[in-house]
C-alpha positions in Angstrom: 85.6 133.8 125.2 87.6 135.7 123.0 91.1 134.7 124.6 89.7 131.4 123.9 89.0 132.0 120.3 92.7 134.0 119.8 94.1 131.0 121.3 92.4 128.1 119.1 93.1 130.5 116.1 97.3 130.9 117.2 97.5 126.9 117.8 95.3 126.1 114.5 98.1 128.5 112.8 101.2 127.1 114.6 99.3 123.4 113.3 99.2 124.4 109.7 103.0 125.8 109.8 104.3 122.9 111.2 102.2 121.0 108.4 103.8 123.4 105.6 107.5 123.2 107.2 107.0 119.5 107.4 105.4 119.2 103.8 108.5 121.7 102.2 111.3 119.3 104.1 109.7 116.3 102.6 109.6 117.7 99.1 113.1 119.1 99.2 114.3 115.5 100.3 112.4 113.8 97.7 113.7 116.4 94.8 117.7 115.6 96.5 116.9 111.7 95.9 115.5 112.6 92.3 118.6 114.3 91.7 121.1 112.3 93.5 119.7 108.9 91.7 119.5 110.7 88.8 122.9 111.8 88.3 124.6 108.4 90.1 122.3 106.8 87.4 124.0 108.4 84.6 127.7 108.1 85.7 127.1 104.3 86.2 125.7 104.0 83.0 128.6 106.1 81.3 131.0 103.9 82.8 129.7 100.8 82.0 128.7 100.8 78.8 132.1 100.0 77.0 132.2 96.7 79.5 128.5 95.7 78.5 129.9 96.1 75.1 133.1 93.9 76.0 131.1 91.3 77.9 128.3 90.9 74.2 131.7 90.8 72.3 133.4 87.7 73.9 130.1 85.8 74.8 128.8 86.1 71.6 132.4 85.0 70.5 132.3 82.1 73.1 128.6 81.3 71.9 128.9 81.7 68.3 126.5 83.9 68.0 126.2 87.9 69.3 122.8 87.6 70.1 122.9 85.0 72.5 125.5 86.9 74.2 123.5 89.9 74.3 121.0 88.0 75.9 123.2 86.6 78.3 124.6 90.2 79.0 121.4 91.7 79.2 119.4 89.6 81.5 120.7 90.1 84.7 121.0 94.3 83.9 117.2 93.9 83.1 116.3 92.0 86.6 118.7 94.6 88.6 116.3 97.5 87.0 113.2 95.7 88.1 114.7 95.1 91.7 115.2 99.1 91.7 112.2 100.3 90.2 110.2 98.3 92.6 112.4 99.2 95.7 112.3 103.1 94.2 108.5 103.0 94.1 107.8 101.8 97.5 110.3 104.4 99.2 108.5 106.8 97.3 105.0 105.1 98.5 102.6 107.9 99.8 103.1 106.1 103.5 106.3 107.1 103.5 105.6 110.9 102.9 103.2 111.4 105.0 103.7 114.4 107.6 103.1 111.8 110.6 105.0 115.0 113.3 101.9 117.1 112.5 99.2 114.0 112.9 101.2 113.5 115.9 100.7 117.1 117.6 97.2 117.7 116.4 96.1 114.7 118.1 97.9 115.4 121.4 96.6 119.1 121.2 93.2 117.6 121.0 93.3 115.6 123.6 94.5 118.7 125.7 91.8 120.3 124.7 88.9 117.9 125.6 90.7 116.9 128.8 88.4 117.9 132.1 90.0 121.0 133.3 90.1 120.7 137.2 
């Protein structure tokens, strides 16, 4: 009885540090995505910023008007955000950070251990 019990405590602690491992890889990726998005975020907006400022200029020169050019300008900057964010929120979806290795093991040690020894 108690090499039974020594074992189920060992495999319930193997369990829970393949959960932690599992749980620390998935953070550390999602902080690298933070930071690489982050930072590829600012350098595109760095360098395009004095071409959004070109492309108001001459539509708002061709359009009379430097509002309608912004508007022109700005539209299809404001779409690409919402295309991102959305595509950015469903990578990040909890689904997708789930520690599906660990479901996998408890349920296969589980089945081991209800299987008819013979």
């Amino acid at each position: 009885m108690s090499d039974s019990v020594r074992h189920a405590a060992d495999l319930v602690g193997g369990e829970f540090e393949l959960l932690r491992r599992e749980t620390d890889g998935n953070i550390r990726a999602i902080l690298g995505l933070i930071a690489t998005f982050g930072t590829a975020s600012l350098l595109v907006l760095a360098a395009l910023m004095l071409f959004v400022v070109f492309l108001v200029k001459a539509a708002g020169a061709l359009l009379g008007s430097e509002v309608a050019g912004a508007l022109v300008v700005g539209g299809p900057f404001a779409l690409a955000t919402v295309v991102l964010t959305v595509l950015g929120i469903r990578r990040m979806s909890r689904d997708n950070l789930a520690p599906r290795r660990f479901e996998r093991q408890v349920a296969r040690d589980a089945r081991m251990a209800t299987r008819p020894r013979g």
